[in-house]
KOLVO-5667 format. One record per residue (C-alpha): residue number from 1; x, y, z negated; chain. Coordinates in steps of 0.001 Angstrom, whole numbers, plus 500000, padded with zeros to 6 digits. Last residue first. Layout:
N
NODE seq      x      y      z mol
NODE NUM      X      Y      Z   A
...
This chain:
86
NODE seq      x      y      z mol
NODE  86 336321 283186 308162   A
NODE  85 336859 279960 309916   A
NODE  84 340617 280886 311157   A
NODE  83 341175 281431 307297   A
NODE  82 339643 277832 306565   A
NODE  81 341811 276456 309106   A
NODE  80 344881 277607 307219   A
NODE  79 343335 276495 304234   A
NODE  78 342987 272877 305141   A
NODE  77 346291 273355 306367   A
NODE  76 347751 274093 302806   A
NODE  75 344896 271379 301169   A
NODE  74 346765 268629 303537   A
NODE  73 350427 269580 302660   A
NODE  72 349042 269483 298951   A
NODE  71 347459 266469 299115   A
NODE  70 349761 264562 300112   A
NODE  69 350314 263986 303901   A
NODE  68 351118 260442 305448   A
NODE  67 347054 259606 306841   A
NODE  66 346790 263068 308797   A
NODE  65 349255 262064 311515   A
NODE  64 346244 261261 313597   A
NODE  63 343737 263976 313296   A
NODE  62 340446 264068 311528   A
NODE  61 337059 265769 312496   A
NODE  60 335448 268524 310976   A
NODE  59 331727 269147 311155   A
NODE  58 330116 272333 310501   A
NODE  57 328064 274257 308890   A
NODE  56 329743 277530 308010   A
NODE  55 329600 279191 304198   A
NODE  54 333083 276818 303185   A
NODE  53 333381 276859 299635   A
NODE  52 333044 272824 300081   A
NODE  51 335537 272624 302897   A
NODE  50 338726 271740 300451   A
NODE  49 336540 269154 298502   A
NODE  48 334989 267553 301676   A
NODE  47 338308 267013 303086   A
NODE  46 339597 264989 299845   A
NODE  45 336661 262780 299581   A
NODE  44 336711 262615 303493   A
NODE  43 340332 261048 302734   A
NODE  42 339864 259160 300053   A
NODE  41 336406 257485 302218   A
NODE  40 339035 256660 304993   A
NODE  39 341521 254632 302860   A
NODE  38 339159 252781 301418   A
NODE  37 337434 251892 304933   A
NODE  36 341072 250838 306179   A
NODE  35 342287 251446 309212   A
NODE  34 342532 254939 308853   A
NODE  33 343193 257383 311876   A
NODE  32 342044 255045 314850   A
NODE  31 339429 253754 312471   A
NODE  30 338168 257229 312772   A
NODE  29 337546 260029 309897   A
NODE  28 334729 262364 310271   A
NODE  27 333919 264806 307886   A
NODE  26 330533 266902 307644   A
NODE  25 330435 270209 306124   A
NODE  24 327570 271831 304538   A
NODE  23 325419 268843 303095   A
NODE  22 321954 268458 303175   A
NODE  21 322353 266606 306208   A
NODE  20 320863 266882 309622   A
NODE  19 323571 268986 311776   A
NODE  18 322704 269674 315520   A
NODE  17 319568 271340 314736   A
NODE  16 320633 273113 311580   A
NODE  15 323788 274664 313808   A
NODE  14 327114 273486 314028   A
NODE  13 330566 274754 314149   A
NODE  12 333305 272179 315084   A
NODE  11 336812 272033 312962   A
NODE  10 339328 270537 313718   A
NODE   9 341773 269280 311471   A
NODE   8 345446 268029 311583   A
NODE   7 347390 270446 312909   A
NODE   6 345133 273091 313082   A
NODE   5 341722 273727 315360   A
NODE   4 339108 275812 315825   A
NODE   3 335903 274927 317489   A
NODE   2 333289 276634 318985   A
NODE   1 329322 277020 319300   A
């Protein structure tokens, strides 16, 4: 099990013992990040978009620095992860 990392995401393989959801890709966003609970859920709304064509489980943890992208700059290195992925 290994992780990859960009600027602002990391990504952490997991397996179906480590990862209990139905869901593919779990995103975790700290109050260090986001201070605010709205401002959290946008952005696992946004991660869990990019990562949904993902075949990996995984989770993906947030970066500081990741709160002043749009979504653009944050779907480019959402993709540049994704590459390292596959």
């Amino acid at each position: 099990m290994g992780s990859v990392q960009s600027k602002y995401l990391t990504f952490k393989e997991g397996n179906k013992s480590t990862i209990r959801t139905p869901f593919k890709v779990v995103v975790v966003v700290s109050k260090k990040i986001a201070k605010l609970a709205t401002d959290r859920n946008k952005l696992k709304r946004q991660v869990r978009e990019l990562f949904k064509n993902v075949s990996k489980k995984g989770i993906v943890y947030t970066k500081k620095g990741i709160t002043n992208l749009s979504f653009k700059e944050l779907s480019a290195d959402a993709d540049e992860l994704i590459n390292k992925i596959d």
